[in-house]
N, C-alpha and C positions, 0 to 999 in steps of 0.2 A: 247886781244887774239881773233883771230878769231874763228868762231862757226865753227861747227863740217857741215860738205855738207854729208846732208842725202837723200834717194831716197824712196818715202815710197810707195811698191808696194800696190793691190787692198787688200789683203788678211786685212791690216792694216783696211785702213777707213770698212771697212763691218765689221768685228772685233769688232767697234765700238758700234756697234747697236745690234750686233748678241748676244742675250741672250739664246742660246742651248748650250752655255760655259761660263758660268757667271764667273768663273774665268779666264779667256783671254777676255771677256768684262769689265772687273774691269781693268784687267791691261793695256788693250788697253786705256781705260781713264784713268788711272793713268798717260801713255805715253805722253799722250797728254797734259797733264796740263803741260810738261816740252820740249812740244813743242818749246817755243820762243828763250830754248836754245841752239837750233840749226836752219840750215838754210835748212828749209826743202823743196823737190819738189818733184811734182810727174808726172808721161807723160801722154800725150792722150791716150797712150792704159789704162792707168789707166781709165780716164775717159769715153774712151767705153766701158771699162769691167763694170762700176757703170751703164752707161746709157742702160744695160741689165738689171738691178734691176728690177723683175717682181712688187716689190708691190708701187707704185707713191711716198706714204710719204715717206717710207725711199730712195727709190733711190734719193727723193728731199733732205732730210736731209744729207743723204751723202754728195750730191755734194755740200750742203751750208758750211758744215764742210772742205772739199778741197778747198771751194774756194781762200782762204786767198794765198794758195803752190802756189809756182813757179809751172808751165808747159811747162816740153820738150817735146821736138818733139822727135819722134822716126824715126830718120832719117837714109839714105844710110847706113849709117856708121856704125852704130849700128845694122844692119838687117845684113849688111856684118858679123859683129863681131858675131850675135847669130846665124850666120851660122855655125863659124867655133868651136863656141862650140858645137853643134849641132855634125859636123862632126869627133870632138875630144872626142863624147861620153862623155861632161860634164854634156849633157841634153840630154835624150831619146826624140824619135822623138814625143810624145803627149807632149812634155814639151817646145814646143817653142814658148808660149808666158813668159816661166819665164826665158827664153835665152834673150827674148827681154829686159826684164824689167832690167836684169843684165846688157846685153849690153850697153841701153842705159845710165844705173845709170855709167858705165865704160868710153866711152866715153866724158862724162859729168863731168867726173871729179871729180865723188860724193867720198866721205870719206868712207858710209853706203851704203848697201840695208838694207832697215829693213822691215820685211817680218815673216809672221806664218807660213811658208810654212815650215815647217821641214822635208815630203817627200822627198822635191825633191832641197832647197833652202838652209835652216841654218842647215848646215852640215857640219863639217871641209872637207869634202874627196871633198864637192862640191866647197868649199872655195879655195881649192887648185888644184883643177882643174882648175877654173875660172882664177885663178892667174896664173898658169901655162901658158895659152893660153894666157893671156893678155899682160905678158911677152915678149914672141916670137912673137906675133904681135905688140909691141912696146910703148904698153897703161900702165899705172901704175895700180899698186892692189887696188883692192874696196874688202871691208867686208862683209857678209853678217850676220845681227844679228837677233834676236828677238827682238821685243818691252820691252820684261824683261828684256835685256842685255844693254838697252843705258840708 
């Protein structure tokens, strides 16, 4: 049986470390120990969003934890796609690097976004939006869950 193609935004690996939630730090490593049973990836803007980490150790410890993921590129295509959500009011306009992160989990084929981002990300209305748009531009439905949910 093939593994499950997950997309795991920034929110996830910082998650990891971030003890100001020690209950979404437990569960983010809980996530992770069940990592291998899926095929996980994450994009470069994942990895510029960590290579902003003001404090050395952890942004080093992040990216040694990422290293292992696949890395997409966040290409044309995807920048086209989290425009038109953008302009479909699926993501307000301060929210388009999490148009990105959708897009490109959408063109990529991915199964998952998995993501803490419950503002503005794991939300059925945003779930169905996304899918709505991705519909009518011809891409199949990506999920967007919680680290609790997979």
């Amino acid at each position: 049986m093939p593994k499950m193609l997950i997309y795991l935004d920034t929110s996830v690996a910082s998650a990891y470390f971030d003890d100001r939630d020690m209950s979404r730090m437990l569960a983010t490593r809980a996530f992770w120990t069940r990592m291998d049973s899926y095929e996980a990836s994450i994009s470069d803007l994942v990895i510029q969003e960590v290579r902003r980490t003001s404090d050395p150790l952890v942004r080093a410890t992040i990216e040694g934890l990422l290293r292992p993921l696949t890395v997409l590129i966040v290409d044309d295509e995807a920048a086209r796609l989290a425009e038109q959500y953008l302009r479909s009011g699926v993501f307000g306009p301060s929210s388009g690097i999490d148009a990105l992160h959708v897009a490109t989990a959408t063109v990529t084929r991915m199964d998952f976004v998995v993501s803490w981002n419950f503002r503005y990300m794991v939300k059925i209305q945003t779930v169905q939006r996304v899918n709505s748009v991705n519909l009518a531009q011809g891409y199949r439905t990506v999920d967007i869950r919680s680290p609790l949910e997979m």
